[in-house]
C-alpha positions as CSV (number, residue, x, y, z in Angstrom):
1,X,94.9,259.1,159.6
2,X,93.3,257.6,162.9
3,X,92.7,254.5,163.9
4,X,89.9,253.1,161.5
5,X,91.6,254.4,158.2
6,X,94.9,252.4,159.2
7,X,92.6,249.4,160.1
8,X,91.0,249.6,157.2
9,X,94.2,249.7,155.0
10,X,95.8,246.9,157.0
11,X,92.2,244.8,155.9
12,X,92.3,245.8,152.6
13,X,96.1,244.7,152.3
14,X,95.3,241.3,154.0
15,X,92.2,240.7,151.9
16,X,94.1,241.3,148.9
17,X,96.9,239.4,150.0
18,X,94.7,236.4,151.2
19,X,93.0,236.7,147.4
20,X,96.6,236.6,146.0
21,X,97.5,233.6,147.7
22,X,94.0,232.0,147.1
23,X,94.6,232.3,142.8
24,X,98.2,231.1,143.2
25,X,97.9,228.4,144.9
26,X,94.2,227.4,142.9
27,X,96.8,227.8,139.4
28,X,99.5,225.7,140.7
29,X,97.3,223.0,142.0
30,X,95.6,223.1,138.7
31,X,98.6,222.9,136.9
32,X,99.7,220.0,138.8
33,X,96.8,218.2,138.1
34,X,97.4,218.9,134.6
35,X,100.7,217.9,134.6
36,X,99.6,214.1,136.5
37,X,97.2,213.3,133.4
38,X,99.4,214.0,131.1
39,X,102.0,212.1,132.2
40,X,98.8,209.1,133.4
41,X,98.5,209.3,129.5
42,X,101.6,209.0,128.8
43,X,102.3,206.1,130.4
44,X,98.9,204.3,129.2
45,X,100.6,204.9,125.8
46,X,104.0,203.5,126.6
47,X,101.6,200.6,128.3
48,X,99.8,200.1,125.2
49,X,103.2,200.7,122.8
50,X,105.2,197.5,125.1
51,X,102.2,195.3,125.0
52,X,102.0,195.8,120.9
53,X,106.1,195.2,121.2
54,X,106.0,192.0,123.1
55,X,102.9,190.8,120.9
56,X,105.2,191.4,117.8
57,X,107.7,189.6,119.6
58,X,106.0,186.8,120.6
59,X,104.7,186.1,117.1
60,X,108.4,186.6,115.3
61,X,109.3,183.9,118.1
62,X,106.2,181.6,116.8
63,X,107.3,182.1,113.2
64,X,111.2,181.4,114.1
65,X,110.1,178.4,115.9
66,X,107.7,177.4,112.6
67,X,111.3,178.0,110.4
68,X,113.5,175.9,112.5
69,X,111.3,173.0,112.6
70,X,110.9,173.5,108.7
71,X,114.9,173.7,108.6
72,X,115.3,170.9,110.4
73,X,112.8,168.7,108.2
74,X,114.4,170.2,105.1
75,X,118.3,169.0,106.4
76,X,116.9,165.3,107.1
77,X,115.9,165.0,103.9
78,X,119.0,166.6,102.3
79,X,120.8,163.7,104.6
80,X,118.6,160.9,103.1
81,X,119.0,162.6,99.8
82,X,123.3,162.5,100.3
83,X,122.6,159.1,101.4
84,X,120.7,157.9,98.5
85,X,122.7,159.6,96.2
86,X,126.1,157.6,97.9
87,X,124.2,154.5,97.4
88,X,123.8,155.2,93.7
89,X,127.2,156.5,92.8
């Protein structure tokens, strides 16, 4: 072998090294990207799952709020209703 043959080997070797390290570092990026939307996704869906939670709440507040003023409606009447029916007795 002279001098050309081993240079030549030496390129080929570095090209195909360069190559390798060209393709693994293009998947990993890809990969990463890939890995970044999904969990962007994911998070728009835990977004959307806490805003359809705390709407849910808010209206179970509304309707406990609608009940206790009912209660409180229905328990003055039963007091006018005890007093009435002290009054009669």
């Amino acid at each position: 072998m002279d001098g050309h043959d081993l240079a030549e080997v030496a390129g080929a070797i570095g090209i195909f090294t360069f190559i390798t390290v060209v393709v693994t570092v293009t998947i990993y990026q890809l990969f990463a990207t890939w890995r970044a939307k999904a969990a962007l996704s994911r998070e728009t869906e835990y977004r959307d799952l806490t805003a359809r939670a705390v709407a849910g709440q808010e209206e179970a507040n509304k309707q406990l709020a609608d009940l206790s003023g009912q209660l409180s409606d229905l328990r003055g009447r039963m007091t006018k209703l005890e007093q009435v029916l002290t009054e009669v007795e």
